[in-house]
DSSP file (Angstrom, degrees, kcal/mol; ACC not computed):
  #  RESIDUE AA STRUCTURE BP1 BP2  ACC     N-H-->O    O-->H-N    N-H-->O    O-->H-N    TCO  KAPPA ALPHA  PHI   PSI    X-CA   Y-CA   Z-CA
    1    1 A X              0   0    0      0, 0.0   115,-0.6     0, 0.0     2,-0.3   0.000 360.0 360.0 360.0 122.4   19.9   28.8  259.4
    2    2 A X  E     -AB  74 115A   0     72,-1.2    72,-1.7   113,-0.1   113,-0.2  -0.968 360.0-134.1-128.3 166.9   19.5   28.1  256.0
    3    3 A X  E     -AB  73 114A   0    111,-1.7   111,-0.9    -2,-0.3     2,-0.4  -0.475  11.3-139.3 -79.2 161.4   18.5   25.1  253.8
    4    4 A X  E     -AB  72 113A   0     68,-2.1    68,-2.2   109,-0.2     2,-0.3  -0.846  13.5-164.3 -65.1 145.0   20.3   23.4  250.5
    5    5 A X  E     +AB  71 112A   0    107,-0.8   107,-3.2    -2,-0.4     2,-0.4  -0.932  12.5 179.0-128.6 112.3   17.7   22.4  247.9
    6    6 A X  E     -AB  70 111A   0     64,-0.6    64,-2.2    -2,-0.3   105,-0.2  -0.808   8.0-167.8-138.0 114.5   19.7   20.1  245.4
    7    7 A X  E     -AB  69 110A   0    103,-0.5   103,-1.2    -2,-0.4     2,-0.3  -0.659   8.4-159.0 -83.5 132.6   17.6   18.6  242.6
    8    8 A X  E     -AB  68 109A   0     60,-1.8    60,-2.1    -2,-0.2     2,-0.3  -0.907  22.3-145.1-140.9 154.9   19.2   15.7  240.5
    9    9 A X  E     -A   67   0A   0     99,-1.2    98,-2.2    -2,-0.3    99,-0.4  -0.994  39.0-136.7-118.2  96.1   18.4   14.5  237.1
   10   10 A X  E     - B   0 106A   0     56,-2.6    96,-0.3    -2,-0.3    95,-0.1  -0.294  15.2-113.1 -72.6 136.0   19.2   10.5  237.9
   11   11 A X        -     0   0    0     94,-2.5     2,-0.7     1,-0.1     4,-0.2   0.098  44.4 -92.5 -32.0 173.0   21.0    8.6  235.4
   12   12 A X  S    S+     0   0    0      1,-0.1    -1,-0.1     2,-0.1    94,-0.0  -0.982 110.1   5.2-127.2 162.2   18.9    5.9  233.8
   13   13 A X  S    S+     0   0    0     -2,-0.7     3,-0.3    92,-0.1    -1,-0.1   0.209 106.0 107.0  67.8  14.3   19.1    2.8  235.4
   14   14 A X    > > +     0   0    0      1,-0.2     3,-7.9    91,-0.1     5,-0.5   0.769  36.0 113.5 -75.0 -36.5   21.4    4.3  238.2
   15   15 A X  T 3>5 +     0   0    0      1,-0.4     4,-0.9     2,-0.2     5,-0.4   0.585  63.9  55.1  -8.4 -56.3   19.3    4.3  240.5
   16   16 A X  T 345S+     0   0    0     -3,-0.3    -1,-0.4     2,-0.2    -2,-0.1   0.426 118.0  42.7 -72.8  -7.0   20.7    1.7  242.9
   17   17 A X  T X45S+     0   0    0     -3,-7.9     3,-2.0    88,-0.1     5,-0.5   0.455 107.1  55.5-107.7 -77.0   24.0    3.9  242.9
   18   18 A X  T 3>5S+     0   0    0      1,-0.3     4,-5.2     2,-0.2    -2,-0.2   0.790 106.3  53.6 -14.8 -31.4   22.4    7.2  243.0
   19   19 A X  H 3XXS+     0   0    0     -4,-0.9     4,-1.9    -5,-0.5     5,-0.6   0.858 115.8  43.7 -82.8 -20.6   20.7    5.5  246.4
   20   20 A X  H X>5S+     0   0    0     -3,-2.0     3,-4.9    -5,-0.4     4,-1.1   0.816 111.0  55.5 -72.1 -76.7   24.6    4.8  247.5
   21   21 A X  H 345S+     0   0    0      1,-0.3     4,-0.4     2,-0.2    -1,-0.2   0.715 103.7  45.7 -40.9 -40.2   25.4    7.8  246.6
   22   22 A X  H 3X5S+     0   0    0     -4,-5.2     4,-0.7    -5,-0.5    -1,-0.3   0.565 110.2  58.3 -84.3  11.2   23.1    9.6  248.6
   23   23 A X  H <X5S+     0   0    0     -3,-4.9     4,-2.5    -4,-1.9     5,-0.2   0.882 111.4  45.2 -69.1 -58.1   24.1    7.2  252.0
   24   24 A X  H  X<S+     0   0    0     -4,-1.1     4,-1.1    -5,-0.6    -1,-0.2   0.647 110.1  46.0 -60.3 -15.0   27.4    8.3  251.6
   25   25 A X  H  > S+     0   0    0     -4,-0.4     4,-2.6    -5,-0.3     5,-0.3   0.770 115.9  53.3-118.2 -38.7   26.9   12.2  251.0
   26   26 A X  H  X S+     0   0    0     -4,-0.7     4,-1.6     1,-0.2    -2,-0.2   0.947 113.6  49.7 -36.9 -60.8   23.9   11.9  254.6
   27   27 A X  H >X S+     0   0    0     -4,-2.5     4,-2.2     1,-0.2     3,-1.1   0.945 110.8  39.0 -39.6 -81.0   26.8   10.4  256.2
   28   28 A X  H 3X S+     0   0    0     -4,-1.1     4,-2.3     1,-0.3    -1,-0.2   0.792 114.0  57.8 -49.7 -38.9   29.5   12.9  255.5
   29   29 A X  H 3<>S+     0   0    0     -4,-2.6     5,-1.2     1,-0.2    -1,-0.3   0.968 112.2  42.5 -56.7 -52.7   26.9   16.2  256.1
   30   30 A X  H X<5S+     0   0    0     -4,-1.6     3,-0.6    -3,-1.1    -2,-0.2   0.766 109.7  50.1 -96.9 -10.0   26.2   15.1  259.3
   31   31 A X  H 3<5S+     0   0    0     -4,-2.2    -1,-0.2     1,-0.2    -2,-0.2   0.805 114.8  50.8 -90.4  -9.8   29.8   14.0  260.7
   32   32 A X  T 3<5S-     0   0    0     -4,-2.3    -2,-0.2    -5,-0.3    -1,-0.2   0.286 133.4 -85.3 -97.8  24.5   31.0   17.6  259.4
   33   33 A X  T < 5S+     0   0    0     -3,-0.6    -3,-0.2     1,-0.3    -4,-0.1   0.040  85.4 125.2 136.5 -40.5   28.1   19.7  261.2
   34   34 A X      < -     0   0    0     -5,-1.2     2,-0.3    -6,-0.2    -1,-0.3   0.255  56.8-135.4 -53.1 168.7   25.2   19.6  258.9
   35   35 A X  E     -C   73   0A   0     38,-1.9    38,-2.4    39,-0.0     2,-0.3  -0.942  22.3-159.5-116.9 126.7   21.5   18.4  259.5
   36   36 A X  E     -C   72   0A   0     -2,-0.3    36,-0.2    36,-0.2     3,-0.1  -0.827   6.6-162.0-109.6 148.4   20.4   16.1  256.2
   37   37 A X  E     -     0   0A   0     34,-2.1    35,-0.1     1,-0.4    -1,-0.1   0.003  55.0 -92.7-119.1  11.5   16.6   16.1  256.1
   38   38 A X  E     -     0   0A   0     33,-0.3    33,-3.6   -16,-0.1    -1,-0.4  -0.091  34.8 -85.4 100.6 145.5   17.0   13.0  253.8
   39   39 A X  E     -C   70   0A   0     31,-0.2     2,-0.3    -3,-0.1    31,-0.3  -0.920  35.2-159.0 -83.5 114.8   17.3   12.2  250.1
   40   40 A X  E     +C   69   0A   0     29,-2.7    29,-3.0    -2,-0.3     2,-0.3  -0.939  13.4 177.3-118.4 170.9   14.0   11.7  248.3
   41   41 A X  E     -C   68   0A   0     -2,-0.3    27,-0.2    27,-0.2     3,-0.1  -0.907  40.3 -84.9-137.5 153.9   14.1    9.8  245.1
   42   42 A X        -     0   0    0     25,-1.4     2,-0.3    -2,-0.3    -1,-0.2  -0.237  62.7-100.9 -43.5 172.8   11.0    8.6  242.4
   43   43 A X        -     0   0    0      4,-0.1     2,-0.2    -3,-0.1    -1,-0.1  -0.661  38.0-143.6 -84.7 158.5    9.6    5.5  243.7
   44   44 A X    >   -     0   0    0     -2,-0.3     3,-1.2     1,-0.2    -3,-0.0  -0.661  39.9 -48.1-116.5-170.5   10.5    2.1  242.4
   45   45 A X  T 3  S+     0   0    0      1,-0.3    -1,-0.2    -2,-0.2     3,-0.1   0.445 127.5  28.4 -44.3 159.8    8.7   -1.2  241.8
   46   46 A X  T 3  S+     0   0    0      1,-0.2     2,-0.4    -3,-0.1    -1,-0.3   0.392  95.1 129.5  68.5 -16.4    6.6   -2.6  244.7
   47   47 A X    <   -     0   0    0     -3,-1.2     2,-1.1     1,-0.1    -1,-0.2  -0.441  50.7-148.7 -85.4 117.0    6.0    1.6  245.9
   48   48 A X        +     0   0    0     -2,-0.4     2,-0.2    -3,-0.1    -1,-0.1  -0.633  29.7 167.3 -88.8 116.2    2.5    2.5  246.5
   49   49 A X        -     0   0    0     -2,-1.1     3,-0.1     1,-0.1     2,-0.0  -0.761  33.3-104.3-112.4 156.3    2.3    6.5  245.5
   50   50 A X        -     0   0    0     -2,-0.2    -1,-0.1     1,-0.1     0, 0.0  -0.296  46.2 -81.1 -70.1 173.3   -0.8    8.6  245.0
   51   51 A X        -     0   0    0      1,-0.1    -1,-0.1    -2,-0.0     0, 0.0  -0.333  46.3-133.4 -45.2 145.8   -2.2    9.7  241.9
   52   52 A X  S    S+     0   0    0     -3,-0.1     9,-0.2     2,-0.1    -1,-0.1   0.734  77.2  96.3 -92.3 -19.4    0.1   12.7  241.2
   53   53 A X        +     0   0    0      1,-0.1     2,-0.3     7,-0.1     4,-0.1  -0.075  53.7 158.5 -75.7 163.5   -2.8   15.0  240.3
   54   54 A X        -     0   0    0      2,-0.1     6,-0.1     6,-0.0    -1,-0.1  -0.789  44.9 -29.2-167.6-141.3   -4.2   17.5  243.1
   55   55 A X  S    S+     0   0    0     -2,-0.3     2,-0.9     1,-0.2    -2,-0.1   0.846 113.1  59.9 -41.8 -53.0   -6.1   20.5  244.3
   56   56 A X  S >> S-     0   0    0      2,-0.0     3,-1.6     1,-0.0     4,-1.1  -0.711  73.2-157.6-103.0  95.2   -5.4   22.7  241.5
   57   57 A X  T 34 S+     0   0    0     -2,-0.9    -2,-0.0     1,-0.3    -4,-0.0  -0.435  84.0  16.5 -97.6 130.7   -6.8   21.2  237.9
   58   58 A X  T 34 S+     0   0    0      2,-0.3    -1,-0.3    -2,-0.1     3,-0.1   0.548 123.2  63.4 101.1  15.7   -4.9   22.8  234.8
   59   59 A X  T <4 S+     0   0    0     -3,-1.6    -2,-0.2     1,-0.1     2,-0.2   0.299  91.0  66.2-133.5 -22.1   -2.0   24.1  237.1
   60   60 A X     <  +     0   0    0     -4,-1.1     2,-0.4    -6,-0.1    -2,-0.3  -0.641  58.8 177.7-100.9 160.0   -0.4   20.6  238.6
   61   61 A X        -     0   0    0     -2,-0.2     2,-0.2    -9,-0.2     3,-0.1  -0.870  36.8-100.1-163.5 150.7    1.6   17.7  236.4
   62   62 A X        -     0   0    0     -2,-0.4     2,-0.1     1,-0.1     3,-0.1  -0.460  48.8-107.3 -47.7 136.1    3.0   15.1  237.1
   63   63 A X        -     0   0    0      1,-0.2     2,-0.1    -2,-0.2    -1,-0.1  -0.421  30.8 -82.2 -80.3-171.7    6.8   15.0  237.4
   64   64 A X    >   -     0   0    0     -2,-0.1     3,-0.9     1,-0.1    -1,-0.2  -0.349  32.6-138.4 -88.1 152.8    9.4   14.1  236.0
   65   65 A X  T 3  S+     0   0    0      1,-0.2    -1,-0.1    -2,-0.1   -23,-0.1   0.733  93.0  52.7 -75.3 -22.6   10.5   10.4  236.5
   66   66 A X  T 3  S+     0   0    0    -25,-0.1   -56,-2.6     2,-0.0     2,-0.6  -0.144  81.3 123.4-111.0  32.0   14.3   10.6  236.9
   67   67 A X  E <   +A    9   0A   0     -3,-0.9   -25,-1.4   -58,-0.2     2,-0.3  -0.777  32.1 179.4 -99.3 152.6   14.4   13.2  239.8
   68   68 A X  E     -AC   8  41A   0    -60,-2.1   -60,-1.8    -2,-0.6     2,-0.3  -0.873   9.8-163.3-119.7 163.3   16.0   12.9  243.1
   69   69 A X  E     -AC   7  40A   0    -29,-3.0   -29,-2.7    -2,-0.3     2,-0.4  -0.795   2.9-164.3-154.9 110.0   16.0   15.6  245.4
   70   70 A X  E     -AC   6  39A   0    -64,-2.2     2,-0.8    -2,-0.3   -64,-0.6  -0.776   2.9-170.6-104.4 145.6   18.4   16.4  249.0
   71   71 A X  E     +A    5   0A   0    -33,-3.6   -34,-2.1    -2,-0.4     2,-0.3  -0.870  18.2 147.7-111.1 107.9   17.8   18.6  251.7
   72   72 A X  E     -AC   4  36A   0    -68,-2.2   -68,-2.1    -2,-0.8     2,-0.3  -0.992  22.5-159.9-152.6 169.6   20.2   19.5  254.4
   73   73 A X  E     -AC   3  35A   0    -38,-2.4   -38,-1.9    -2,-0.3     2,-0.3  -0.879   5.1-155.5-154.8 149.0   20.7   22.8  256.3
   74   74 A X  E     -A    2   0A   0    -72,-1.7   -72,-1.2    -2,-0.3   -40,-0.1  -0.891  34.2-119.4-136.4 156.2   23.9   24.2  258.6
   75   75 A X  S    S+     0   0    0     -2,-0.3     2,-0.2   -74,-0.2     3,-0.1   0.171  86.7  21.5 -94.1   4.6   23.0   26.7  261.2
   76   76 A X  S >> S-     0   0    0    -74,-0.1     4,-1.6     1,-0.1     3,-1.2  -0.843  70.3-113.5 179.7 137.8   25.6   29.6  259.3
   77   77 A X  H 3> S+     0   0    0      1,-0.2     4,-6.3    -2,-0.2     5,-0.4   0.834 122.6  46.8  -6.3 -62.0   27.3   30.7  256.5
   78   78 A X  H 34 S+     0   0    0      2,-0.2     4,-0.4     3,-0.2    -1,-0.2   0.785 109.6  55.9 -84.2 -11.3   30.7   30.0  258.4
   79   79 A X  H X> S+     0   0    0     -3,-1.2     3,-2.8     2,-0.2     4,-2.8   0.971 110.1  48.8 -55.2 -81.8   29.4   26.1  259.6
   80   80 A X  H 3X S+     0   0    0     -4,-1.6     4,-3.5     1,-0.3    -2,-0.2   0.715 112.5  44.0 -38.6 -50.5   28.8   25.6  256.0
   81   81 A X  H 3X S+     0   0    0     -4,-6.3     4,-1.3     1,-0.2    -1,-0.3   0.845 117.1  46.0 -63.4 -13.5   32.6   27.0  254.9
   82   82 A X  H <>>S+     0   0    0     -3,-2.8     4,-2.0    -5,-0.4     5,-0.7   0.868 106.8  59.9 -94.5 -39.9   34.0   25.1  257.7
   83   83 A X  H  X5S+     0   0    0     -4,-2.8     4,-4.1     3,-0.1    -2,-0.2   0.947 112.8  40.1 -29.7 -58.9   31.5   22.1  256.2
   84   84 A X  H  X5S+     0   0    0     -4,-3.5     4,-1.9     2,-0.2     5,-0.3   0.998 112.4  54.6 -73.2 -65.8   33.6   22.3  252.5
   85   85 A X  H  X5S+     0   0    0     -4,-1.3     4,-0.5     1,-0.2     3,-0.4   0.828 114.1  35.4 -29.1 -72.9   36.7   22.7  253.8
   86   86 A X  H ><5S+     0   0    0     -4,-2.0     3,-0.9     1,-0.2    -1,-0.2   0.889 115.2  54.7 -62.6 -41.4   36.7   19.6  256.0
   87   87 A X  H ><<S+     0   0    0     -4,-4.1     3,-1.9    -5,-0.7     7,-0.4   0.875 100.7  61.0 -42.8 -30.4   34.6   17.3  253.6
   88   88 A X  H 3< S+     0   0    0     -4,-1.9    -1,-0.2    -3,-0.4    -2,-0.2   0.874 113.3  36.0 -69.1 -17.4   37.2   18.0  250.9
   89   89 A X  T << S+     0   0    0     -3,-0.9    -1,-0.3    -4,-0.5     2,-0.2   0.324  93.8 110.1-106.0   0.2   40.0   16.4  253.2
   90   90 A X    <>  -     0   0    0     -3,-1.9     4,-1.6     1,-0.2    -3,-0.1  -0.347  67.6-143.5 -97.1 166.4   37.7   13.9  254.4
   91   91 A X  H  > S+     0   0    0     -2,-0.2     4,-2.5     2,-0.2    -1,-0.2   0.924  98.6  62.3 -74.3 -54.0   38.5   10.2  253.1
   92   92 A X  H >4 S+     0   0    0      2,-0.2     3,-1.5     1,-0.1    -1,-0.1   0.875 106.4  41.4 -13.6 -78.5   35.0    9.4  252.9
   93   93 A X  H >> S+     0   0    0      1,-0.3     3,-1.1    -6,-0.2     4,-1.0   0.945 105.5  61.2 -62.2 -55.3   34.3   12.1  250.4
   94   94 A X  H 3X S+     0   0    0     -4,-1.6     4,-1.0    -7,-0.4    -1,-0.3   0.697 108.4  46.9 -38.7 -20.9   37.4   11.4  248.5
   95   95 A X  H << S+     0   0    0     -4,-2.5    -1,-0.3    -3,-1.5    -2,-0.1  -0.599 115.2  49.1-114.9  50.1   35.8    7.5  247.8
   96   96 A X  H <> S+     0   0    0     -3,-1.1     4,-0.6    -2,-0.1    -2,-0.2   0.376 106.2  49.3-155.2 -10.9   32.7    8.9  247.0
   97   97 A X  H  X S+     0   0    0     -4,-1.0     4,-1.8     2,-0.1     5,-0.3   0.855 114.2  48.7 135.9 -95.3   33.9   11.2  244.7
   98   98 A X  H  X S+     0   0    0     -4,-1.0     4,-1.2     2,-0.2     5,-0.2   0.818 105.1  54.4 -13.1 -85.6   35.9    8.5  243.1
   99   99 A X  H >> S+     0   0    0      2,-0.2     3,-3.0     1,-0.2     4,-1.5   0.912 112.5  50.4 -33.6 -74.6   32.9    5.8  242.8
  100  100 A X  H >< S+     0   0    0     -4,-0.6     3,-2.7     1,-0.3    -2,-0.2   0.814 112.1  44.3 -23.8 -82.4   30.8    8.8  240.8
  101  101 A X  H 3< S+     0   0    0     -4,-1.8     3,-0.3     1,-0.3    -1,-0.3   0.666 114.0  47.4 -52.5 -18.6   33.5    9.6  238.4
  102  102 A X  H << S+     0   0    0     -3,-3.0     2,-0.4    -4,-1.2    -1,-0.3   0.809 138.1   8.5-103.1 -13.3   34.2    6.1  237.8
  103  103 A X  S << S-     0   0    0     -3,-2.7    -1,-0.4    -4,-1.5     2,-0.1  -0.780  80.3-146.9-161.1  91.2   29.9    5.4  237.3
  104  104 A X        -     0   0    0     -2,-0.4     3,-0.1    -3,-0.3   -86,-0.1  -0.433  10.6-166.1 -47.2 124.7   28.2    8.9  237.2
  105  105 A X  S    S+     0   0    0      1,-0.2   -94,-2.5    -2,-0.1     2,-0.3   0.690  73.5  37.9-100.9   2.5   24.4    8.1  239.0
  106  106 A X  E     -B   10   0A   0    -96,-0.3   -96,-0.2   -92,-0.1    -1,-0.2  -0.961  59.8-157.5-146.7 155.3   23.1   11.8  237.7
  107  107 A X  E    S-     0   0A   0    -98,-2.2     2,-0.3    -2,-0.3   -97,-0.1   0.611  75.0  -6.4 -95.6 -24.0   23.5   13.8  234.7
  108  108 A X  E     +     0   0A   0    -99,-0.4   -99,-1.2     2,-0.0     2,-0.3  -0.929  58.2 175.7-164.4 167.9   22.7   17.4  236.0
  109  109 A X  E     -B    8   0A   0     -2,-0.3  -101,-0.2  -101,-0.2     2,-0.2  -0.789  21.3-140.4 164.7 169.5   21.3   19.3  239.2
  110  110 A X  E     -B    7   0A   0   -103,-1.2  -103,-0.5    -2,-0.3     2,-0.5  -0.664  16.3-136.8-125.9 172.3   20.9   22.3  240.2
  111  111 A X  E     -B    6   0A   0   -105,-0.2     2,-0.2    -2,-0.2  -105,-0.2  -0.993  17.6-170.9-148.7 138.4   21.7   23.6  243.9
  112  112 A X  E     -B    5   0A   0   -107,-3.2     2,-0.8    -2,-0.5  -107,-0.8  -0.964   7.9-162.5-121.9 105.6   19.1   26.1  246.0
  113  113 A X  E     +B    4   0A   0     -2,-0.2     2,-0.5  -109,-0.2  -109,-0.2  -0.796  27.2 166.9 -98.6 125.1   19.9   27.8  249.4
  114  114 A X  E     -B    3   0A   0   -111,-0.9  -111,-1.7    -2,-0.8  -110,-0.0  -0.910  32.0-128.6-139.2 142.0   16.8   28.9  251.0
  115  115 A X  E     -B    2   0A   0     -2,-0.5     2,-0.4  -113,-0.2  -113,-0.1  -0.085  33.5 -98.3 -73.2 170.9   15.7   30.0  254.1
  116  116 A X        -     0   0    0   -115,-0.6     2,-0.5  -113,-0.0    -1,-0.1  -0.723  16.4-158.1-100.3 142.7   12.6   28.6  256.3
  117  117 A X        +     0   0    0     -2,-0.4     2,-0.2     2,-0.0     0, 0.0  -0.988  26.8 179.7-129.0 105.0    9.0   30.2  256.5
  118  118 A X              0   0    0     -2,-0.5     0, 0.0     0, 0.0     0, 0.0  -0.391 360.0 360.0 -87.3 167.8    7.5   28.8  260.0
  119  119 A X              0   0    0     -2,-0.2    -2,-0.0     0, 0.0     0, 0.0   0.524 360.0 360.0 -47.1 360.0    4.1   29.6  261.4
């Protein structure tokens, strides 16, 4: 099993497509095989968060305001190819695809596959 790690740099003021965008991409991961562990995104008005600061003083910051971050994980290498294959064909993705290009909700990201560290 391994994870994708995808970090997004959110437009600003996208936000409210970025959160469509990431319905639509949950959707489409899990009807081709995947597990999505969820989208998370800054919070917005009305969110009560902690203080960002924590254990380790002179080593922790604050982030950045305009990240999102998704997680989702396929049980193989060959789930995953069979994942891209069939998403590319899927209609879904094709109208999601679309909606982006016509209103981009991120500017950049970066993509991480990583494995899992249990007890």
């Amino acid at each position: 099993m391994f994870t994708c790690f995808i970090r997004y740099e959110i437009a600003p003021g996208r936000r409210a497509e970025f959160l469509d965008y990431a319905r639509a991409w949950i959707a489409l991961i899990r009807k081709h095989g995947g597990t999505h562990h969820g989208y998370f995104v800054p919070g917005g008005e009305g969110d009560a968060l902690p203080d960002a600061s924590f254990s380790f003083p002179g080593l922790g910051r604050e982030g950045p305001p305009d990240i999102g971050v998704a997680l989702f994980s396929f049980p193989s290498i060959a789930a995953y190819e069979n994942y891209r294959r069939e998403v590319a064909e899927d209609e879904g993705c094709k109208a999601a695809t679309a909606r982006f290009n016509a209103a981009p909700c991120f500017t950049g990201y970066e993509r991480s596959f990583l494995v899992p560290v249990f007890e």
